[in-house]
C-alpha positions as CSV (number, residue, x, y, z in Angstrom):
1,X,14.7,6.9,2.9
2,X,16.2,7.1,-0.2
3,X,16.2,4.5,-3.1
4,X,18.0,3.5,-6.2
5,X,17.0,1.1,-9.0
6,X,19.1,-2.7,-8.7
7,X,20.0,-4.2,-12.1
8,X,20.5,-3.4,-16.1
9,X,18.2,-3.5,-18.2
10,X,18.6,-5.9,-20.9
11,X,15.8,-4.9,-23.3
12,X,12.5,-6.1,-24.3
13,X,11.3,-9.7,-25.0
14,X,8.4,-11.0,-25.6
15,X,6.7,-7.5,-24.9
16,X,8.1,-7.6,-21.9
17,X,11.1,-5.3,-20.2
18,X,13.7,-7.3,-19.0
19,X,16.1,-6.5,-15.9
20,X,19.2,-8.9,-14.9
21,X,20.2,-8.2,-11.2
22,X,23.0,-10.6,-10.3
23,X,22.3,-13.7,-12.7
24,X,18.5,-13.6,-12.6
25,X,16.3,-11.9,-15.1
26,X,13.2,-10.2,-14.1
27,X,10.4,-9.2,-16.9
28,X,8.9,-6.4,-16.0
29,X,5.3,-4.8,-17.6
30,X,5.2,-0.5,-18.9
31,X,4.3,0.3,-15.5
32,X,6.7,-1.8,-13.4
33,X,9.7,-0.8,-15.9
34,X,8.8,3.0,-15.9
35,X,9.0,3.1,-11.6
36,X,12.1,1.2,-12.0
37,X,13.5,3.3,-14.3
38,X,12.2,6.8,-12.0
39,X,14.1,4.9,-9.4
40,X,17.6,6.7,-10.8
41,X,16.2,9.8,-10.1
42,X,16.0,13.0,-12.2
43,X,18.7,15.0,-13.5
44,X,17.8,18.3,-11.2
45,X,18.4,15.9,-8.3
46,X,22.1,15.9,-9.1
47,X,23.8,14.3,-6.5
48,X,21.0,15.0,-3.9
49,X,19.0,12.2,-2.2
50,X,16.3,11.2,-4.2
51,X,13.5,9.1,-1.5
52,X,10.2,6.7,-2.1
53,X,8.0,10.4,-1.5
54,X,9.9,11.7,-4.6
55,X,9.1,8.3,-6.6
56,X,5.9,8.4,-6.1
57,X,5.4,12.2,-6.5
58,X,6.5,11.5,-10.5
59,X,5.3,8.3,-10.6
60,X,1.9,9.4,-10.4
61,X,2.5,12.8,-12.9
62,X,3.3,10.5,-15.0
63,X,0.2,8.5,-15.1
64,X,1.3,5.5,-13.0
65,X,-1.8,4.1,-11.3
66,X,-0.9,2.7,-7.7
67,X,3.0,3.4,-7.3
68,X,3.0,2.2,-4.3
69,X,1.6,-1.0,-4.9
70,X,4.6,-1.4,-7.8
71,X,7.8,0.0,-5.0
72,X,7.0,-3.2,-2.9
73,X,7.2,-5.6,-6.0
74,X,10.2,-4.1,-6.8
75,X,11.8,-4.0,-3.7
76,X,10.4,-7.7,-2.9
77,X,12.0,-8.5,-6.5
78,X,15.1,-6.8,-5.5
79,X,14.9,-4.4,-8.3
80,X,14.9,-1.6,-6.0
81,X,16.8,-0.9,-2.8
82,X,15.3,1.3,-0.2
83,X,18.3,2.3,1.8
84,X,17.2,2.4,5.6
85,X,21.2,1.8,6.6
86,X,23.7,3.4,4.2
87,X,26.6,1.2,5.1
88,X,24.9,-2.2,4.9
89,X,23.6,-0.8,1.7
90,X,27.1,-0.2,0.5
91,X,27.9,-3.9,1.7
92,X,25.5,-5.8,-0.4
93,X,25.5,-4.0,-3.6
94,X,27.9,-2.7,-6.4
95,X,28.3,-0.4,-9.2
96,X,29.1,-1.1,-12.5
97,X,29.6,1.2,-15.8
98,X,28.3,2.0,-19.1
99,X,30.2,4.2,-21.1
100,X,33.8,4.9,-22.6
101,X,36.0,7.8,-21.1
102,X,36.3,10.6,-23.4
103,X,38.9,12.6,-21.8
104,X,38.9,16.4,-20.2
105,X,36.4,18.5,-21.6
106,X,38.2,21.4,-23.2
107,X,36.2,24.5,-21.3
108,X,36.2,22.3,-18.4
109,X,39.4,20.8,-17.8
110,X,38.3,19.5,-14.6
111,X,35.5,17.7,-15.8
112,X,35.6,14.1,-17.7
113,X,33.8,13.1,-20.6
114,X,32.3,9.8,-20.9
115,X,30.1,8.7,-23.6
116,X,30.5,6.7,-26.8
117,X,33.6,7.5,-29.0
118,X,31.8,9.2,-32.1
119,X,28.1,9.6,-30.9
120,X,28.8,12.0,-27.7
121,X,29.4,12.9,-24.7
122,X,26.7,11.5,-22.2
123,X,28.1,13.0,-18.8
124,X,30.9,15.4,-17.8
125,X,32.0,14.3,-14.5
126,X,34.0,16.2,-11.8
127,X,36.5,14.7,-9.9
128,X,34.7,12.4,-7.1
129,X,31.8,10.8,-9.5
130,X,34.8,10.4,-12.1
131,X,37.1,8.5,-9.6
132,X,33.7,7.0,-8.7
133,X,32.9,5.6,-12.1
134,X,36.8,4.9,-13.0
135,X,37.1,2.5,-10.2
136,X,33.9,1.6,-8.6
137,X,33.6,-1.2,-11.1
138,X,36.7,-3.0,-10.0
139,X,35.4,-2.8,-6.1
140,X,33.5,-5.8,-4.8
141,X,31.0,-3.8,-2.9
142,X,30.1,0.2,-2.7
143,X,31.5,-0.4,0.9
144,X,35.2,-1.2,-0.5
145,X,34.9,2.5,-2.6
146,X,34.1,3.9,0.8
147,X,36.9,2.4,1.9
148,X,39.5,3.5,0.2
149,X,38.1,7.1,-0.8
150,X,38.7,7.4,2.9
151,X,42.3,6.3,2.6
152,X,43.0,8.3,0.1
153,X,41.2,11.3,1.2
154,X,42.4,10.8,5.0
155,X,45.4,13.6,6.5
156,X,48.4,12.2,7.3
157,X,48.1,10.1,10.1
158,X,44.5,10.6,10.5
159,X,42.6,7.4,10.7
160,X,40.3,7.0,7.8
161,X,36.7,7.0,7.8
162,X,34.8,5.1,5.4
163,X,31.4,6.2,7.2
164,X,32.5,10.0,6.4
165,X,33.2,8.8,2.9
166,X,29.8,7.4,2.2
167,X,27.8,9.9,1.8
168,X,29.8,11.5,-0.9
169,X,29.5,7.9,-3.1
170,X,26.0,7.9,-2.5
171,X,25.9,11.3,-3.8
172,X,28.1,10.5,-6.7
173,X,26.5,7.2,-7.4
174,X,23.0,9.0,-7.9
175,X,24.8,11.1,-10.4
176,X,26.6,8.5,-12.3
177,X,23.0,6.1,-12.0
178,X,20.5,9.4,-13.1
179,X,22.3,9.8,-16.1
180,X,22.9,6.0,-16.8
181,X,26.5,6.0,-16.8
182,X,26.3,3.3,-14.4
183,X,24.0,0.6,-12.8
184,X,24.3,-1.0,-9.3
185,X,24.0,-5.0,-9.1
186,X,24.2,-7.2,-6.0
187,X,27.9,-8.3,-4.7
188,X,29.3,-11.2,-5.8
């Protein structure tokens, strides 16, 4: 089953990490913060599946004691989704971004930018995760991009298929979420 991190994190207070998911704010200790954080993924992933195994495989390189015992907080918390049904997944959660768009990348002119005008470029995106990150944010769930990638994707007169369509925004969304260009939250 495969898992991505719920929320944004809002910094530290009080020695504390602190994530919002939907309106609530959870504080989170070193330990707690760091699985959440392993949750994105790794870059190598790319837009591969990245599952509780591979969590706790670098949760515990990286010195983690009890991984395990931290994925069921988190999921209990809602900080982390394990995704048993992709669809209802989709349904109950949404992405939102961090980051400007930059533009084409000039040896890569089907590739975006998006970073922060005057500090850099944090991702170049192909087409899909760009789409993905240009108007995921405006959806009200994951399930409404699956929607109408499917549309626009479907042949003429073909009927379109949203189910066909999700695994490529799952893809894409661990892409844009590894490198933190955007964060999912809970539907509204």
């Amino acid at each position: 089953m495969i898992i991505f991190p719920i929320g944004h994190d809002q910094g530290i207070r009080d020695d504390e990490r602190v994530v919002r998911v939907g309106r609530s704010e959870h504080r989170l200790d070193a330990d707690a913060f760091a699985l959440w954080v392993l949750a994105r993924g790794v870059p190598e992933v790319g837009k591969g599946s990245w599952t509780v195994d591979d969590l706790l495989a670098h949760a515990e390189r990286a010195g983690i004691e009890e991984p395990s015992a931290y994925v069921g907080k988190l999921a209990g918390a809602g900080l982390i989704a394990v995704v048993a049904d992709g669809r209802e997944f989709a349904r109950r959660y949404r992405m939102d971004v961090l980051f400007v768009g930059l533009g084409n990348t000039p040896d890569r002119l089907d590739g975006h930018a998006i970073g922060i005008p005057a500090l850099g470029t944090a991702a170049v995106l192909d087409p899909d995760s760009y789409e993905l990150w240009q108007w995921g944010s405006v959806a009200p769930t994951l399930w409404h991009s699956c929607e109408v990638r499917a549309t626009v994707s479907a042949e003429p007169l073909a009927r379109p298929d949203p189910d066909a369509a999700l695994t490529g925004i799952l893809g894409d969304l661990r892409f844009l979420v590894v490198r933190g260009c955007a964060y999912l939250d809970v539907a509204r």
